[in-house]
N, C-alpha and C positions, 0 to 999 in steps of 0.2 A: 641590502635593502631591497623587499621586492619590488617590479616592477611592475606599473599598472594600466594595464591597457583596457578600450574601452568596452571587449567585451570581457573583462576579465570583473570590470566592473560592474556590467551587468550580471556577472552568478556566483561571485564572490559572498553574496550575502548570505546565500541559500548555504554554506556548510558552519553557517555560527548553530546551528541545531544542534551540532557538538559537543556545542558547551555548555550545555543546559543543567548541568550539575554541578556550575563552578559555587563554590564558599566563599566568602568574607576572605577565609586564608584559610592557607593547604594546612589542616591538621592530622594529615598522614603521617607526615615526622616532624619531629621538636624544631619551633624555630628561634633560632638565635635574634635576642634583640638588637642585635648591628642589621640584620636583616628584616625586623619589621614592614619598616616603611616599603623595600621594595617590596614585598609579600603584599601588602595593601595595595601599594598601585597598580600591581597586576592581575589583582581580582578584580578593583574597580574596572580598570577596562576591561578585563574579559567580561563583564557583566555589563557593559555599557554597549558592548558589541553583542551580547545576548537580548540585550533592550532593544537595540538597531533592530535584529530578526526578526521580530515579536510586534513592529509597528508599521502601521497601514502601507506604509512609504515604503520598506524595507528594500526592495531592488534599487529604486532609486539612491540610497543611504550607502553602496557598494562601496565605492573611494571612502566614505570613514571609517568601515570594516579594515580596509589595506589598509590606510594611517595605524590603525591603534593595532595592525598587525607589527607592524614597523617599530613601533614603540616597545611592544611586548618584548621582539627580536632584539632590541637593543638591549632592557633592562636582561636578558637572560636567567630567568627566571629556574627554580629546577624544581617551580608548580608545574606538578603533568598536565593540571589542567591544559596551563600555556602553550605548552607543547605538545598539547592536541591541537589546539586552535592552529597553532604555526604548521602543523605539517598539515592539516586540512587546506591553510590557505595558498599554501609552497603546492599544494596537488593541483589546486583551480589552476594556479598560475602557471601549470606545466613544469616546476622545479623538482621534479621527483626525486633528485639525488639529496637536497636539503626537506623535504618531505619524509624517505626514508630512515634520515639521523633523527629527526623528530620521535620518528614512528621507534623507531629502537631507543629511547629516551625511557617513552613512555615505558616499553616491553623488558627494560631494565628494573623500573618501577615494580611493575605487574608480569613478572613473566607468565605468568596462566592465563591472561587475558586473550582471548580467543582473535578477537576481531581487528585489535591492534597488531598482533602477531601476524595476521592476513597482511593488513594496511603494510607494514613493514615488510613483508615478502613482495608483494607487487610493486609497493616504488622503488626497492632494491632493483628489480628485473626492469622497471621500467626507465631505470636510467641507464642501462647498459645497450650497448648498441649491436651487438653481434649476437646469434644464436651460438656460439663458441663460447664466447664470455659467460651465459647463461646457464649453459651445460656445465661450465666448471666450475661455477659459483655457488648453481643447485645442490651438484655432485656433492661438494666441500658439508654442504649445510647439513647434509644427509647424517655424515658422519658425527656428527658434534649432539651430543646424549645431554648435553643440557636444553637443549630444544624441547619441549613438549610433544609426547611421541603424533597428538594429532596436527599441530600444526607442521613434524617433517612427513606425516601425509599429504598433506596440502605441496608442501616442498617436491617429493615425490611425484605428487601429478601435475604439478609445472613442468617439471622432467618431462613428463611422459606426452605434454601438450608441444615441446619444444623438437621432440624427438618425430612424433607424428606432423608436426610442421615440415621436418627434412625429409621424411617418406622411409623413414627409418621403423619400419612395424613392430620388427623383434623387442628391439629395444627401447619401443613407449608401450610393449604389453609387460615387460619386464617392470618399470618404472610403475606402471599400474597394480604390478602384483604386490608390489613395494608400500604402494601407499595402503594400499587396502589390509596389509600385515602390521601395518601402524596403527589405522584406525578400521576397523572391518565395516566401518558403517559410512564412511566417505561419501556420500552422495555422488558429486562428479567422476572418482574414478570408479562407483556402479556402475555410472550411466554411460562409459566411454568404454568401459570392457566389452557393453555390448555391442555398441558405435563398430568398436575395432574387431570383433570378433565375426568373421565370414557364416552366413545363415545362421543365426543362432538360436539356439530351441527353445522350445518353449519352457523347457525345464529352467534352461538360465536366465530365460525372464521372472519367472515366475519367482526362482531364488533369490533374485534381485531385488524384485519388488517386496520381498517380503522384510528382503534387509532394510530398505529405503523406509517401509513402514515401521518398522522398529527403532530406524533413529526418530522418525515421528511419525508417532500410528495417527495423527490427526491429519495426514496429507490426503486430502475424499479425491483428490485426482489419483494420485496413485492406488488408492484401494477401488477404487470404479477400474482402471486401467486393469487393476489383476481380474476381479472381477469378469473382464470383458474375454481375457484369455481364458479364465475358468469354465466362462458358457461355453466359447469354440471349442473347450475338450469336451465336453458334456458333462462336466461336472457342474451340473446347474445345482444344487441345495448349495455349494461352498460359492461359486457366483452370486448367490441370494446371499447370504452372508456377508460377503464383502461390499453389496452395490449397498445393502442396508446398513453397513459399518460408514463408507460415505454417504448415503444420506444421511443420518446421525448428525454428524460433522456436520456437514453441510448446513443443515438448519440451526445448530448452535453454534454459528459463525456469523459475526453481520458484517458490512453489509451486505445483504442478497438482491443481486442487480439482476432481473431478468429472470429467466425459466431453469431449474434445475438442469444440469446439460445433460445430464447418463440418463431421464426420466425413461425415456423410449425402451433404453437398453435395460436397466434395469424391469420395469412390465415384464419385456419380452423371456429374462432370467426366471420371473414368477413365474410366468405361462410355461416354460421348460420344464419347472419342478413340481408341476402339477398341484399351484396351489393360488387358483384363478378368486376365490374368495377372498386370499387376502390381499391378491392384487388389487379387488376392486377398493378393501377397505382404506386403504394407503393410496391408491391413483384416485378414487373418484372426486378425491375436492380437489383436483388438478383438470378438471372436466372444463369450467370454463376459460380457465386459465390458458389450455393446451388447445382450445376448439380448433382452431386453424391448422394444427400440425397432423396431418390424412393417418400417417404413422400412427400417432395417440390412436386417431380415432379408432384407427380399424384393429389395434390390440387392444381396445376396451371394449370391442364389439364381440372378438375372440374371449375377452375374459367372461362379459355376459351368456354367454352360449355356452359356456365350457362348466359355466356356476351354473344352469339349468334353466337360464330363463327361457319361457317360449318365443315363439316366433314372433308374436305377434304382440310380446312386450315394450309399452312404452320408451325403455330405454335403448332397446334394440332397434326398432322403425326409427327413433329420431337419429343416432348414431346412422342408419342406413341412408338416410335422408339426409342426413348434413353432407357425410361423403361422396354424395352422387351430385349432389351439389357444388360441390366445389369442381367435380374432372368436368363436369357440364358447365359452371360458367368458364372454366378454364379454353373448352372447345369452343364454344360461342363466341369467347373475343378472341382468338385466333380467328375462326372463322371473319368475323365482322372485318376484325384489321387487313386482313387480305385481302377480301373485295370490296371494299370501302375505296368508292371514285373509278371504280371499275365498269366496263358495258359488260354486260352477259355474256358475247363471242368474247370478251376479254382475259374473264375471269380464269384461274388455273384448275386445270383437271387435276391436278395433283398439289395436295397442299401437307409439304414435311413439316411443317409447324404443327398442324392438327394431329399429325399420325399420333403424336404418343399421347396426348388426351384421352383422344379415339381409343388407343389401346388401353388406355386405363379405364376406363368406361368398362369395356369387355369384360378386365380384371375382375372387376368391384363386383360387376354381374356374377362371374364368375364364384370367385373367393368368397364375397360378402354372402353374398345371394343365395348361391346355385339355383342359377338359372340361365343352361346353359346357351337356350334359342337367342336368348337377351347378348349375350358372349359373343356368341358366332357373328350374329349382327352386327359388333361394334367391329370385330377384329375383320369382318370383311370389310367396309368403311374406311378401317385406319389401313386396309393393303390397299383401297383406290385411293387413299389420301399421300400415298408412298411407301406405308410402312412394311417392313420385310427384317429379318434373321429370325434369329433361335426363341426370343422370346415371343415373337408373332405366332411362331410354328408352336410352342407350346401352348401358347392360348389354343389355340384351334383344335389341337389335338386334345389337351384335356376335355374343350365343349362338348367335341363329337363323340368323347368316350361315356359322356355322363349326360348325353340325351336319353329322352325315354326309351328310346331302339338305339343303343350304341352302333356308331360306325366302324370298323374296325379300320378305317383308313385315320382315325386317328391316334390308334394303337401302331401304324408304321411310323406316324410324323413321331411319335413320341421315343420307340425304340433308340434310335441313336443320342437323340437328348436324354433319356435317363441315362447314359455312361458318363455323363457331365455334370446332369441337373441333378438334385433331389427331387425338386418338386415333381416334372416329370416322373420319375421313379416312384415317386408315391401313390402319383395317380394309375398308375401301368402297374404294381403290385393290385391294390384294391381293384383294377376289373378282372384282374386276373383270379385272385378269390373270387370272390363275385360268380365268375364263369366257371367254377370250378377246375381251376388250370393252380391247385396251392402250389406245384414244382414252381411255375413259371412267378408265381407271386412271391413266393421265399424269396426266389432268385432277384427281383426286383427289390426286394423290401430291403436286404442284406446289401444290395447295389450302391439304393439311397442312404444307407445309414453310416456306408464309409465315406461318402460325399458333406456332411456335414450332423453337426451334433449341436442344431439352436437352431431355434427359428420357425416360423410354421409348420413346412414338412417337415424337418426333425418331429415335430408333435404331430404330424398326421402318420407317420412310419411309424412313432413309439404306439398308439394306440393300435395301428393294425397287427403290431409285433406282439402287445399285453393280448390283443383280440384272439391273434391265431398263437396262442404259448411259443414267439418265441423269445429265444432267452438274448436281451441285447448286453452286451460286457463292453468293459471298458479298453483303452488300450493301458496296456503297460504301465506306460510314462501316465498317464492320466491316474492309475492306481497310486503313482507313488505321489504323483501329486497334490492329490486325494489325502493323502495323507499328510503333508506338508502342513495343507491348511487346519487340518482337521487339530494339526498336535501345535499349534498360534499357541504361544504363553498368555492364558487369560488377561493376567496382568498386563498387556501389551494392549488387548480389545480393552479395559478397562480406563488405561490410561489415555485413549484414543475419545473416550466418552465421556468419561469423569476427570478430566485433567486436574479438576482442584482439590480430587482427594489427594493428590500426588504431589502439587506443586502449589506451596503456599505463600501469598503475599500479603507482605504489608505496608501502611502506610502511618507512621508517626509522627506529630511535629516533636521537632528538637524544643523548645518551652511549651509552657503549659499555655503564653499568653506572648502575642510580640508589641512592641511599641510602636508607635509613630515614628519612621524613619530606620525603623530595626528591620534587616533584611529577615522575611519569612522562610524559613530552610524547614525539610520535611526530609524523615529518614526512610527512607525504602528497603526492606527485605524480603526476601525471596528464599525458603529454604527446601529442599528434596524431603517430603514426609514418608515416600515409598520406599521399597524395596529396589527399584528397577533410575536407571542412571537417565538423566534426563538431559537433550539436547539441549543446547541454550544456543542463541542465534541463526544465521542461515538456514534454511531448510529444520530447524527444527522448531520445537512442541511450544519456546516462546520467543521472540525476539531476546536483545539483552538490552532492551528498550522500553520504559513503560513513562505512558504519557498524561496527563491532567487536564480536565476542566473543573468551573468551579462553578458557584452560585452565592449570592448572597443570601441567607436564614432571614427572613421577614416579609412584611406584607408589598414590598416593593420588590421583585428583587428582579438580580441585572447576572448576566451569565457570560463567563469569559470560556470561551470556548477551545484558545490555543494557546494552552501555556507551556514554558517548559517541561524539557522532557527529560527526566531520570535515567542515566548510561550507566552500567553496570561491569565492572571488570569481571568479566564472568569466563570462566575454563570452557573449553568445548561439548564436555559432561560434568552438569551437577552431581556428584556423586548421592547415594543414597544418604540421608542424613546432612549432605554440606548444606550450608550458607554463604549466601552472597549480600553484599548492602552497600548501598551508596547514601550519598544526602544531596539534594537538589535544592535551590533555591527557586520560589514559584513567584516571588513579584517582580515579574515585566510587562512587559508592553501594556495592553488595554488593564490588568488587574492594578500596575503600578502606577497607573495615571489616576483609576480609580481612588486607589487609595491615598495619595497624593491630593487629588482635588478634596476630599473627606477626612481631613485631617481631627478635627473635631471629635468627632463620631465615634465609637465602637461599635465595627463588623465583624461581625460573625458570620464565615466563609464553610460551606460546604464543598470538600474538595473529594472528589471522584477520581480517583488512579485508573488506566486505560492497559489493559494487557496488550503489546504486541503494536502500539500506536499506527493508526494510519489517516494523512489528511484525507477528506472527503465531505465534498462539497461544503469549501470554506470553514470543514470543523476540524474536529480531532476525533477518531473512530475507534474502537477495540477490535481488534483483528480475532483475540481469543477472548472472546468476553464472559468465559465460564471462569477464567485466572483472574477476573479483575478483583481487588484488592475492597475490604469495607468501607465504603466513603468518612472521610472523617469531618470533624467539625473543627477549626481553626480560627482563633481569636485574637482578631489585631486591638487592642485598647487606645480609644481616642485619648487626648490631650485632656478633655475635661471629663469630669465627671456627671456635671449638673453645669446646664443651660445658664451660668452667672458669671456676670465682672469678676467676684473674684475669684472664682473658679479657672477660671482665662487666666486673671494675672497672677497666679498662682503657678500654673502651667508656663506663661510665659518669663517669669521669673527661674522657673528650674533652666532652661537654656544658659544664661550665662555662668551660673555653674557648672554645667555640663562641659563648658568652653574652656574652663580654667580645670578640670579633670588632667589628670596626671597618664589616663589613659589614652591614648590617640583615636581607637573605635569610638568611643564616647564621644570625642569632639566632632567625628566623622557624622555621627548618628544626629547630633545636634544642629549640624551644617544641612544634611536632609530636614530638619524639624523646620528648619527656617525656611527653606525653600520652599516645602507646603508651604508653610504659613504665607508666606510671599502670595505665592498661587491662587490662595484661600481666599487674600485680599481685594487679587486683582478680577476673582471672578464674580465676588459681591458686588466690587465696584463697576462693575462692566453690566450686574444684574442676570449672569447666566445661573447664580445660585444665591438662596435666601440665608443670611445668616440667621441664628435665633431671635424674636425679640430682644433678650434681654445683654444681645452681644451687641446689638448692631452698633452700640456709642461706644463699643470696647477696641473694637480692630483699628489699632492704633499703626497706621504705615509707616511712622517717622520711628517709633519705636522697634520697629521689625526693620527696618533699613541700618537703626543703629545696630542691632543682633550681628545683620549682614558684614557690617564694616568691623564689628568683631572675629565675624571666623575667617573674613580676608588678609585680615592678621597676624594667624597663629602663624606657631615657629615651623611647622611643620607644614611644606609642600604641600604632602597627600592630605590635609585637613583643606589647605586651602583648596585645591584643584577638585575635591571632594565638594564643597560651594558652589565653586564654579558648574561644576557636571549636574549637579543636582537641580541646578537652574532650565536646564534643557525643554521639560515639559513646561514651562512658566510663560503666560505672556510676559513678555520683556517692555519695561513703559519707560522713558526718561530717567527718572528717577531709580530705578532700579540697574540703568546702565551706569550713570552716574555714579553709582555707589563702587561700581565696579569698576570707576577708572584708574583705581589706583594701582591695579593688579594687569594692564594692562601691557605693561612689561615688566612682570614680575620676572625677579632673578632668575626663577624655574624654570627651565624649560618643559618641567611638566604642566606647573599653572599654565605659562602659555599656550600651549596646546591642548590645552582645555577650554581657554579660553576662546583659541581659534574656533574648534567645535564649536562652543555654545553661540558666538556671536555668528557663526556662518550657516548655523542651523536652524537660524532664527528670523523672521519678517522684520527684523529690525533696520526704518531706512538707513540710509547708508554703511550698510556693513559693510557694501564693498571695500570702504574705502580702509575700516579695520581689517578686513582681511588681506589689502596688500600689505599693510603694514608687516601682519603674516610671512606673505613670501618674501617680503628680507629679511625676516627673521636670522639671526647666525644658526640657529640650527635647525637641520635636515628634519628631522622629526615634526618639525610644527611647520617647517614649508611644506612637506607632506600633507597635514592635514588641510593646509589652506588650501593647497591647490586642488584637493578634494571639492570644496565648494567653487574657488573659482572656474572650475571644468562646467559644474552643474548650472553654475551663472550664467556662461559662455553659451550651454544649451540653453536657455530661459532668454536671454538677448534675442539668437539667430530666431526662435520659434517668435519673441515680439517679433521683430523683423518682417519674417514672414508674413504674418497675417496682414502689417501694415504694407506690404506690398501689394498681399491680396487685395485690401480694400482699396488701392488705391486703383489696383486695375481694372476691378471692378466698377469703381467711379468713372473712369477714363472711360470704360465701353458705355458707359450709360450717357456720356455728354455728346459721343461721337455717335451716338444711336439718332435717327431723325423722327422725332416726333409723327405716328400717325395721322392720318388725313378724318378731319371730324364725318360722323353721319350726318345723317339727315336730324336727326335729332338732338346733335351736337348745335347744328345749323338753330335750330329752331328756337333752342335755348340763349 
């Protein structure tokens, strides 16, 4: 029996998300009617504990999660559901060695199931204690061909994490070659070959990233990342290529929180590949958005100049003028803040805050401007403000070389800085043309161009190179690399942009039409339409998760926004042509209360499937919302037909036959019927809903009370206990306990613990005193649940408590407090 402790209670609840595709009953394999009934009572509770998830309270609800885990583990079920649930809840609890039997339950079931085959590798590893045990466990795993070859890659680079833990190199680059010859697209051992591999070139980033994008071309951090190594060779058109392969993505991804992150780098990509018109056409509605960021501004300043605008065009003066703006007030309140409460003899001759303002001012003069007198000035400035090295001495020197009368003094500051700088080098080529000195300018220009390949000077060097024919080449590695990009399987950029040519889903209800009290299930598939092998989970193209919200079709309509969510036994590559499917049940929490409270009625539910599920802010989000699925329309059929007595008693007449059904779901379905109807009753009578005119003399209580003391009856436990739980969402009134006393120590110890739940879950006064009854209960399983609530009561007590302490204390200082002394117009009164 697990054990529960009380933060195990607080995050216990949060892995019923698990379950979110439990059925009625497992109809994966044929089940024996000796085994019905258990089959039925451990989907109701896994589904009573997917309702827990799903409802406002759900942290709070933790201790009944464990109970009806407890229960589950007793009845030992060989529903994988169950034993998802059990090893999810064995993991919270720290039991990883009865977590990993779980997890190999399920992976017996499913052995191509990508993600359970994980779960089952890390609680193995994580109940053993030694790095020795682990080595020889892994080792063992390696060997065994019934394994799926990518999850003994995963196996593989546990090895190699185990081995790099002992400071063992050889033998976790070994381990790494290993996994990566199982699966070549392994994400983690990519990204640890390069970890472990001493200065590593750009070549084997580059091949990496290309691998990483092939398991999913949709990853825009990793295609900006290659992208970013692409500019530093100079291969800016295949840089432009990839930063525009992630934005792509990027913007057919929601949600979008904040400013594009590569915006800057990518511009500066365009401006590389000499193609400033289309920078502007793509950055300019990022204009007010990016105002603030000096970067934007001043390579939208370069893009305008470089497309041909004049000087003295609108959008260049305002760009000059925002930028000058911002290093000017930036000086000013340094300035301010440092002599602010200062005397004048006090104030500092030297102020290091200001200097890089100061020097940026110069820049902008500079760069932006040219205007070099403006330069000189600020950089003399930021040297009485403190400022001094290599970047001051460049300012200066470039000013003094690009005044009207060049200095040649600043042709010395610069010489040693171009064997470092570009920029330098680019300024000290161009006066060197200029003067007619081209030896000493080649020599310069050829300087800068091995110093960097991006970035302004790179683009102030390529133009003086096109100006004076010379020839700039690539290096080597950047040819081959060049090529790399160049020879991308189409079908890889395609599937990066168009994922749902490639990867199709669906969504179908299993009937045409459900009942009142008939659980609503919806069949999920997902099939490979392409040519090329598609990731499913982790790091890949779609979770093996897809999530729902819904709506109600009509003039009123009410929007349930977190419903269960769709898990899919899915392989690590959908092969081209494979299929994967599961079935989900979608009424819990707020949908099933809904429907519950509306028992009457026929809803008609628009249901929207979520590619790649993620919560945010309070909803449910598509993480790949190009793969999201057609919403479909789903139809629960009320009780009646037509707004009439006998219409109702028509409706209410089919229940006691349903009761005497020879089927046990039927009786089960009929035990929900009543329980709305119960609900239906007590919220007319209460006046929080209108029944029709022509029902209001028909809602007969005593007759619905009789219904109840019928399904408290049946032969069968799981009909009754099925009553009992159905009652949960019910205001609970006298008469309706009452009905239910007789079941109060039902022979079952499953009705009993069901009963526990519903009476301890409930405003009902005195439950305490039913719920001790509870913990003497003879069995463990429903003193489990009790002491679920009596914990919860225990907190609710100490917190009254509390407060009445508060007020009492506060009382007490208010009597021991001494009345103040009247005014003059206290007096007067």
């Amino acid at each position: 029996m697990l054990k529960m402790s009380s933060l195990t209670i607080g995050v216990v609840i949060a892995i019923v998300v698990s379950l979110c595709c439990s059925l009625p009953a497992d109809t994966t394999t044929p089940v024996k009617q000796a085994d019905i009934t258990k089959s039925l009572m451990t989907n109701s509770l896994l589904w009573s504990a997917v309702d827990l998830y799903h409802s406002p309270d759900a942290v709070a609800r933790g201790g009944r999660v464990l109970a009806i885990a407890d229960y589950l583990e007793y009845l030992d079920s060989p529903n994988w559901r169950a034993q998802r649930f059990l090893c999810d809840v064995s993991q919270t609890c720290g039991d990883f060695k009865s977590a990993a039997v779980q997890a190999k339950k399920q992976l017996n079931e499913f052995p191509n199931d990508y993600t359970t085959g994980l779960q089952w590798l890390r609680f193995t590893l994580d109940s053993l204690n030694t790095a020795t045990q682990r080595i020889d466990l892994l080792t063992a795993m390696l060997e065994k061909d019934k394994i799926p070859a990518e999850l003994r890659g995963e196996i593989a680079m546990e090895l190699a994490r185990v081995y790099q833990g002992r400071g063992n190199h050889d033998l976790a680059m070994k381990a790494l070659d290993k996994a990566l010859q199982l699966d070549p697209l392994n994400e983690p051992a990519l990204l640890s070959k390069i970890e472990l591999t001493d200065n590593p070139s750009d070549k084997l980033k580059v091949q990496t990233m290309l691998l990483l994008l092939r398991g999913n071309p949709r990853d825009w951090m990793v295609a900006s990342e290659l992208a970013a190594i692409l500019a530093k060779l100079g291969l800016a058109d295949q840089a432009v290529k990839m930063y525009g392969l992630a934005w792509d993505v990027w913007y057919s991804t929601a949600p979008q929180v904040g400013v594009i992150p590569f915006a800057n780098a990518y511009l500066n990509a365009m401006l590389d590949a000499g193609k400033p018109a289309r920078a502007i056409q793509i950055f300019s509605s990022l204009e007010k958005t990016l105002k603030s960021v000096e970067e934007f501004e001043s390579l939208m300043l370069e893009a305008y100049r470089d497309d041909g605008l004049e000087r003295h065009n609108p959008k260049i003066t305002a760009l000059e003028a925002s930028l000058l703006q911002k290093y000017e007030m930036e000086l000013t309140k340094v300035i301010i803040d440092e002599n602010l409460d200062k005397n004048e003899q006090d104030k500092p001759k030297q102020s290091p805050a200001a200097a890089h303002p100061a020097e940026m001012i110069g820049w902008y003069y500079m760069l932006a401007t040219n205007r070099p007198q403006q330069a000189l000035q600020y950089a003399r400035k930021a040297k009485l403000y403190g400022a001094s090295g290599e970047g001051l001495d460049a300012l200066i020197g470039i000013a003094q070389l690009n005044e009207k009368t060049p200095q040649k003094d600043g042709g010395k500051l610069l010489a040693p800085l171009a064997e470092k700088h570009s920029l330098p080098a680019a300024y000290l080529s161009n006066y060197f043309y200029n003067t007619g000195d081209a030896a000493n300018g080649e020599k310069y220009l050829r300087m800068g161009l091995k110093l960097t390949h991006s970035g302004l000077a790179y683009r102030k060097l390529r133009r003086l190179a096109a100006k004076h024919k010379i020839t700039v080449t690539l290096t080597p590695e950047a040819k081959e690399l060049k090529g790399l990009i160049d020879d991308i399987n189409p079908e890889v950029v395609k599937l990066a942009l168009t994922p749902q040519e490639y990867l199709k889903i669906s969504v179908t209800p299993t009937a045409q039409s459900f009942t009142v009290g008939e659980p609503i299930h919806v069949k999920v598939t997902a099939i490979n339409t392409g040519q090329l092998p598609i990731k499913v989970g982790r790091q890949g193209v779609i979770s093996q998760r897809l999530g729902f919200v819904a709506k109600t079709v009509g003039n009123d309509t009410t929007e349930f926004l977190a419903l269960p969510v769709a898990a899919w036994q899915a392989p690590r590559y959908l092969a081209p042509g494979e299929t994967i499917s599961t079935i989900v049940r979608l009424d819990a929490g707020s949908l099933e209360k809904f429907l519950q409270d509306n028992p009457l009625a026929t809803i008609n539910l628009q249901v929207q499937g979520l590619a790649s599920p993620l919560e945010y802010r309070d909803t449910v989000i598509a993480q790949q919302p190009l793969l999201n699925p057609a919403p479909i329309i789903i139809r629960r059929v009320g009780l009646i037909s037509k707004n009439t007595s006998d219409a109702y008693t028509q409706a209410m007449q089919q229940i006691p036959a349903m009761l005497d059904s020879e089927q046990i779901i039927t009786r089960m379905i009929a035990a929900r019927r009543i329980a709305a109807m119960l609900g239906y009753e007590r919220l007319v009578a209460q006046k929080k809903t209108a029944a029709p005119t022509l029902l209001r003399n028909a809602l007969n209580k005593p007759a619905l009370l009789g219904l109840l003391g019928l399904a408290i009856k049946d032969k069968e436990p799981v009909v009754r206990g099925e009553m009992v739980a159905s009652l949960g969402d019910v205001d609970l009134d006298p008469e309706i306990l009452n009905a239910l006393g007789v079941i109060v120590e039902d022979p079952s110890e499953y009705v009993r613990f069901r009963m526990a739940e519903l009476i301890g879950g409930s405003d009902t006064k005195g439950r305490m005193q039913l719920i001790k009854i509870y913990l003497l209960d003879k069995s463990k399983l429903v003193n489990t649940m009790a002491k679920a609530f009596l914990r919860s009561h225990q907190i609710e007590v100490m917190k009254k408590m509390r407060d009445i302490q508060i007020e009492q204390e506060l009382e007490k200082q208010k009597k021991l407090k001494k009345p103040a002394p009247k005014n003059d117009i206290d007096r007067e009164m």
